[in-house]
C-alpha positions in Angstrom: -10.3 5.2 -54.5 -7.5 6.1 -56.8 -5.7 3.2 -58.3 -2.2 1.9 -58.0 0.3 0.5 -60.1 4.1 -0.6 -60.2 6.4 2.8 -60.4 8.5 1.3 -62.8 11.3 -0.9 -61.6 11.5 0.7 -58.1 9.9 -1.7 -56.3 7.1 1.1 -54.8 3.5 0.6 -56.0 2.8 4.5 -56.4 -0.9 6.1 -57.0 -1.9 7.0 -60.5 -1.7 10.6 -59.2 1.1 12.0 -57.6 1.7 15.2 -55.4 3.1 17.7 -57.6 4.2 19.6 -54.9 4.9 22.3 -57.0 1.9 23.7 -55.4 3.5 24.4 -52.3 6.0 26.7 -53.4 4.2 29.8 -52.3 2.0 29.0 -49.9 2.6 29.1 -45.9 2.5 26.0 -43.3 -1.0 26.0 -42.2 -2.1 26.0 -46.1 0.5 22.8 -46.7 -0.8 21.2 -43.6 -4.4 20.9 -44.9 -3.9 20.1 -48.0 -1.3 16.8 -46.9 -4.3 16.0 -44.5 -6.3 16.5 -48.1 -3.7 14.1 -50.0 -3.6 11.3 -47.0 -7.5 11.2 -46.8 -7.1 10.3 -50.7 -4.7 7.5 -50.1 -2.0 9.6 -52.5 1.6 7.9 -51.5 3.6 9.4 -54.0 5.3 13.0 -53.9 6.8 15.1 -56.1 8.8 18.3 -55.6 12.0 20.1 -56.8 14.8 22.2 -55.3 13.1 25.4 -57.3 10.0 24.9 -56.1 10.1 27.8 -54.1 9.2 26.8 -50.4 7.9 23.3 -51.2 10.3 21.2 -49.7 10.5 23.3 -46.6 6.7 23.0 -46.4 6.9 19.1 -47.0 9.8 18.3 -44.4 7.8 18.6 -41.1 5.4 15.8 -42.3 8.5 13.2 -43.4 8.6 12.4 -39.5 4.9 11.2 -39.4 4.6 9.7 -43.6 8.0 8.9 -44.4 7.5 5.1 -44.2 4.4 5.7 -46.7 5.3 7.6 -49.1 7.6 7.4 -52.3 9.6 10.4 -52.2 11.0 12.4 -55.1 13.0 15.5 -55.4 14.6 17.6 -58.6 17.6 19.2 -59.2 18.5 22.3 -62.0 22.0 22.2 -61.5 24.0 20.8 -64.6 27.6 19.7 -63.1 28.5 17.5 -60.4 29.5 19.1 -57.2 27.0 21.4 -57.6 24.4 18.9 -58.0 25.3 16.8 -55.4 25.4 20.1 -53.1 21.8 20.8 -53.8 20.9 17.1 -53.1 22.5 17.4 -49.7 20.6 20.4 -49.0 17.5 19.1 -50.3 17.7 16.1 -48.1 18.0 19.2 -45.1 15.1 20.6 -45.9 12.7 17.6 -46.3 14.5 16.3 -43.2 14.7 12.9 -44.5 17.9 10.9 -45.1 17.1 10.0 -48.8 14.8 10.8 -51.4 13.1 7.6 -53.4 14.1 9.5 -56.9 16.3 12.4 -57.8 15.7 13.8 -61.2 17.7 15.8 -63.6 15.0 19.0 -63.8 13.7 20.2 -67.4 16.4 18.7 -69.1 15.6 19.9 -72.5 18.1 22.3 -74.3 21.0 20.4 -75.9 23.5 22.0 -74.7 22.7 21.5 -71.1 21.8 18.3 -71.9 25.3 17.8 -73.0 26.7 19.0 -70.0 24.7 17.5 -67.3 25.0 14.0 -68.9 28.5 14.3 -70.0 32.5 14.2 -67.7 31.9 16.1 -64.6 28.0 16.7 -65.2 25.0 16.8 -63.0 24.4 13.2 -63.6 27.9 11.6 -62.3 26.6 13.7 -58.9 23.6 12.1 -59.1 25.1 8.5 -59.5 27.5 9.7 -56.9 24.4 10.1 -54.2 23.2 6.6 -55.1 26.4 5.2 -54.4 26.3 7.4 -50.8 22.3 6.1 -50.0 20.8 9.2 -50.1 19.1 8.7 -53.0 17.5 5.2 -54.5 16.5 5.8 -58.3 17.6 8.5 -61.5 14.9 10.0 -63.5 15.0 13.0 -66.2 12.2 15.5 -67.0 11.3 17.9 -69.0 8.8 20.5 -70.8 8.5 21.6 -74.7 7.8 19.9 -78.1 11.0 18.0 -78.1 11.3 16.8 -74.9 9.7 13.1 -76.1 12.9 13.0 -78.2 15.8 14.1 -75.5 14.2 12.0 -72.8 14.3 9.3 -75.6 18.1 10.3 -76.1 18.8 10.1 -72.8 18.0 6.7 -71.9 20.0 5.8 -74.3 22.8 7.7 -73.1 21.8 6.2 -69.1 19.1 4.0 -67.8 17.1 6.4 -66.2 14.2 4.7 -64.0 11.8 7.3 -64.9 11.1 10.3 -67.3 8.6 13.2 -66.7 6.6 15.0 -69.7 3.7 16.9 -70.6 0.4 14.8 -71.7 -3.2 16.4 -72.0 -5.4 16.1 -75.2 -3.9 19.8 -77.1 -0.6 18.6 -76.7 -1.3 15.0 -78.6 -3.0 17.0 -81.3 0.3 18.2 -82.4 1.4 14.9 -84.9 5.1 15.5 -84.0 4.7 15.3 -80.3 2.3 12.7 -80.6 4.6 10.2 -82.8 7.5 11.3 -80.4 5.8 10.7 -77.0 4.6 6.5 -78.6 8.2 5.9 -79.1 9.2 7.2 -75.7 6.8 5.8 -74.0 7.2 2.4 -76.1 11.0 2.3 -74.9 9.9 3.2 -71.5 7.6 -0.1 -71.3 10.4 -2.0 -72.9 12.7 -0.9 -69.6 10.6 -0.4 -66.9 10.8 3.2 -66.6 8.3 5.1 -64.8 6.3 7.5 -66.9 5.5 10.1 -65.3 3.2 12.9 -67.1 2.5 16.6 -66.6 -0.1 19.7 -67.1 -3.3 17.5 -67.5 -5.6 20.4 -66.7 -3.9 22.8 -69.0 -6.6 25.2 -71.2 -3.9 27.4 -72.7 -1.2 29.7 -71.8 -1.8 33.1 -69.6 -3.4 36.0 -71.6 -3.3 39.7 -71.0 -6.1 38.9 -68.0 -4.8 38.8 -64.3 -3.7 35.4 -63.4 -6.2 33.5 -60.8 -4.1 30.1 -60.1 -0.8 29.8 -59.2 0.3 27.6 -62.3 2.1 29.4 -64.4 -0.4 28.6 -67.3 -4.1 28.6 -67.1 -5.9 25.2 -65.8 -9.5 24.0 -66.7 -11.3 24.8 -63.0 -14.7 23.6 -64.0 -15.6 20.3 -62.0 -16.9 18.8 -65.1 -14.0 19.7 -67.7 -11.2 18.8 -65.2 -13.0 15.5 -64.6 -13.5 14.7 -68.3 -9.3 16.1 -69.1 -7.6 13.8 -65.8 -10.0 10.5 -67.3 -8.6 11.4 -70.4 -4.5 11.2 -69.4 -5.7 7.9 -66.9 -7.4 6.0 -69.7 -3.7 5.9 -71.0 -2.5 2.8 -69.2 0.8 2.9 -67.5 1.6 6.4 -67.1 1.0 8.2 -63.9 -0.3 12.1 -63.4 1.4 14.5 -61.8 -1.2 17.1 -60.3 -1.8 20.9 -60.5 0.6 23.4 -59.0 -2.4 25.0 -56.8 -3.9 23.6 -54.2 -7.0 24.9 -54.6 -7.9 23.4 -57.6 -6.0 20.2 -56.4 -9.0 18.9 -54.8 -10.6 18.3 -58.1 -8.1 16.8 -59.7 -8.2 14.0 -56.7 -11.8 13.9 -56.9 -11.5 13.1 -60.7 -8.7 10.6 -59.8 -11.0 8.6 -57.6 -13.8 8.6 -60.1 -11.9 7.2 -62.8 -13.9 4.5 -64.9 -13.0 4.7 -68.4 -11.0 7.2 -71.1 -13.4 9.6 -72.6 -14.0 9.3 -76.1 -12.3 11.2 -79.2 -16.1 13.0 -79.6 -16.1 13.6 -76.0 -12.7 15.1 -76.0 -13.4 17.2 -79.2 -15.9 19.0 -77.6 -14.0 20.2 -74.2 -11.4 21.2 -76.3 -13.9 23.4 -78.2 -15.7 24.3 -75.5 -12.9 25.6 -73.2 -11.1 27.0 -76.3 -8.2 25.0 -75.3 -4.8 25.5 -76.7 -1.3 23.9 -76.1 0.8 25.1 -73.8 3.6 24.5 -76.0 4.2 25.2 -79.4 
């Protein structure tokens, strides 16, 4: 059973692990359909896609009919100024075939100068608000990827009070003092707040080589049962943040199964010696 906890202040009691429905961005129907039968077996209520995921909300929209009522539903946006934000929410919303999404967020919000825009006069974020206002969209959040992403999500609420952020979290990442020391304070004014943290790439071993790629992540994840199980205990013995999960659903079905035999974080010694092992690197430098 994978445990449950408050999504912030949004009134939904999400799973640890969420959907990343990244994963369904190239895949057809039949493939999506078996893997949400997958997800509902596993009691996962909480999904997460983006307008640039490829076909993943057009994959996700003919199960809203049957899950809506279960699920807490999520949906991005890259677009940096209002009208065209509010567009894509519109046509998000078609292609889910839902009247509202649980949370918009403002997607990879990371360089300053589109931060600037999309939270300034006439940015994405006034389209956002302006979706709230209409109903067809309940909750704001911000993500992002890179070493400095801690620090602009930290930025940003105080610039907005987002109700939930989205960042990278696995054990090379943290090794990096910066990030670390970056990631405490955000996550420290996220507590203070209620906001949702929502974290990303837990199976990460290191970015792509030169040797053909064999997932559909666009860097390479830990596929051995063991290391995966040892990498997901690791990001869920941090209390209070929640997992996004792999962008392939092939190797999702470890990732759950590590989810629902979470007991305790793995030690430093434990973690030390995956990292050595898998000759794991940070996907971001």
């Amino acid at each position: 059973m994978i445990s449950t906890q408050p999504f912030g202040r949004t009134g939904h009691t999400s799973t640890r692990v969420l959907f990343g429905a990244a994963a369904f961005g190239q895949v057809s129907q039949a493939e999506a359909d078996r893997t949400m039968e997958q997800l509902i077996e596993a009691g996962v209520n909480h999904i997460d896609t983006a307008a640039s995921y490829g076909d993943s909300e057009l994959r996700l929209g003919p199960w809203m009919a049957r899950i809506r009522d279960d699920v807490f539903l999520a949906t991005k946006t890259g677009e940096r100024t209002a009208g065209a934000a509010y567009d894509q929410i519109r046509r998000s919303l078609e292609r889910l075939e839902v009247d509202y999404v649980d949370l918009i967020q403002l997607h990879n919000l990371v360089e300053p100068e589109e931060w600037e825009t999309a939270l300034g006069p006439g940015g994405a974020l006034e389209g956002a608000i302006r979706a709230r206002e209409e109903g067809l969209v309940r909750a704001i959040g911000v993500t992002g990827h890179g070493t400095t992403i801690a620090t602009m999500h930290r930025r940003a609420l105080d610039r907005f009070d987002f109700d939930s952020v989205l960042l990278p979290f696995n054990y090379p990442m943290m090794q990096n003092p910066q990030y670390a020391a970056d990631f405490e304070d955000l996550v420290a004014t996220c507590q203070e707040r209620n906001v949702a943290v929502q974290t990303i790439k837990a199976i990460t071993r290191a970015p792509w080589g030169d040797e053909p790629h064999t997932a559909a992540t666009w860097y390479e994840p830990l596929r051995d049962r063991d290391a995966i199980d040892v990498a997901v205990h690791w990001v869920l013995g941090r209390p209070g943040v929640f997992l996004n999960t792999v962008g392939d659903i092939h190797v999702l079905p470890k990732v759950l199964d590590a989810a629902a035999s979470f007991q305790e974080k793995p030690s430093e010694e434990a973690m030390e010696q995956l990292a050595r092992q898998w000759e794991m690197e940070p996907l971001f430098v």
